[in-house]
C-alpha positions in Angstrom: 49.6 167.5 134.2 52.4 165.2 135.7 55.6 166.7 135.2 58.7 163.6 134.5 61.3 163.7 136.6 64.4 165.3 135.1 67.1 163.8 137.8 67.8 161.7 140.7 67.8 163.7 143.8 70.8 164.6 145.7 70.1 162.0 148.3 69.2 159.0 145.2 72.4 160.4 143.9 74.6 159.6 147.5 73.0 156.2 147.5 74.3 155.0 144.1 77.8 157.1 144.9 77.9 154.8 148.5 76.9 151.9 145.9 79.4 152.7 143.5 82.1 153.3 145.4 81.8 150.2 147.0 82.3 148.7 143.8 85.2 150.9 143.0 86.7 149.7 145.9 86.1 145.9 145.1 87.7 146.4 142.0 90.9 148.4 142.0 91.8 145.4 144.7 90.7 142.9 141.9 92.9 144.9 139.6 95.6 144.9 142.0 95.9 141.2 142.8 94.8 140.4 138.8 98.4 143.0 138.2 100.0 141.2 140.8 99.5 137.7 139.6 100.2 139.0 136.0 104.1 139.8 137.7 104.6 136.6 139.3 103.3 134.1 136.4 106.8 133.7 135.6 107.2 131.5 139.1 105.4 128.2 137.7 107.2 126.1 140.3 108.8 123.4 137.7 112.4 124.3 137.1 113.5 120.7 138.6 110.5 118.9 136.6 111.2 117.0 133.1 111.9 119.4 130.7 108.8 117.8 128.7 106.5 118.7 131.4 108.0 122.5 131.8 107.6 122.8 128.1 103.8 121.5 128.5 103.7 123.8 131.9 105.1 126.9 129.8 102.6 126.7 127.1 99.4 126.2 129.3 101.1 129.2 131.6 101.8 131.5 128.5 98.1 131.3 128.2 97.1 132.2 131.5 99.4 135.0 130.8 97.2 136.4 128.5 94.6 135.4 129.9 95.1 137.5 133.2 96.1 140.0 130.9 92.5 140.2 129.2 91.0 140.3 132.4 93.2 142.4 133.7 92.1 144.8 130.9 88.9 144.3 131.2 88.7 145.1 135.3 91.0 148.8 134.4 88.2 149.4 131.9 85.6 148.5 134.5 87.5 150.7 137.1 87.1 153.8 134.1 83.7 153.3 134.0 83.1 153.8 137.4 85.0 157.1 138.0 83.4 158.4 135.5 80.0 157.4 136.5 80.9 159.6 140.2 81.9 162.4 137.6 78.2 162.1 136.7 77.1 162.2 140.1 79.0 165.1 140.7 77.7 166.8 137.9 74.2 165.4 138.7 73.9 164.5 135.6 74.1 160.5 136.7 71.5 158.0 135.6 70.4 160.1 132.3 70.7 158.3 129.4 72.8 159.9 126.9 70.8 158.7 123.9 67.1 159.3 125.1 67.6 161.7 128.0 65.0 159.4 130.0 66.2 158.7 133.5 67.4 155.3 133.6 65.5 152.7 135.9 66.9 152.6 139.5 67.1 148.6 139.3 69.1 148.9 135.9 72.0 151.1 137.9 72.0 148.9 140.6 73.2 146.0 138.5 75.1 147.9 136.7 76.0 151.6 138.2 77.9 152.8 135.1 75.2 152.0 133.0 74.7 155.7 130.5 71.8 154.1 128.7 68.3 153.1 129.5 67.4 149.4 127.8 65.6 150.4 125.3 68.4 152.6 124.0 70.5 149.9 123.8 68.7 147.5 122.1 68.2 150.2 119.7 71.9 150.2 119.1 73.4 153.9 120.6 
């Protein structure tokens, strides 16, 4: 009777923590520079232009703004997911879905290391 395994090993589990802090890395510098940027949109450069093109240059730079601002968001949310995902390597509770209980595909949390559900429990809608 084949028994299904429950969890990644403690050496599988090292591997995606090398992985994902590599990625964690990546992207607090992304966040940084995306912060950064965010700070010093104000500095557009046309002070001494028409003031019809700074009007033009303030509107298309207001939605950069927000723009960088989405992104920005989006990157700190990305950053979330992968400390927790090391939580759940230290727990050793990584790469279980939370809907099935099935161990997720290695090639699923290698494209996306904070994954907490297999496909199939996606698609399904949890």
């Amino acid at each position: 009777m084949s028994q299904e395994k429950e969890r990644y090993s403690d050496k599988e589990l090292n591997e995606f923590k090398v992985l994902i802090e590599s990625k964690l890395d990546e992207a607090k510098i992304d966040l940084k520079d995306l912060k950064s940027s965010l700070s010093h949109s104000q500095d557009n450069g046309t002070d001494d232009t028409s003031p019809s093109f700074k009007i033009m240059e303030d509107g298309s730079s207001t939605l950069t703004r927000e723009e960088i601002a989405q992104l920005a968001a989006r990157q700190e949310k990305f950053v979330q997911h992968l400390e927790n995902a090391l939580m759940r390597i230290q727990n050793k509770s990584y790469g279980i879905c939370r809907a099935t209980g099935k161990l997720i595909p290695k090639e699923r949390l290698k494209a996306v290391p904070h994954a907490t559900l297999t496909i199939e429990a996606k698609e399904l809608g949890f």
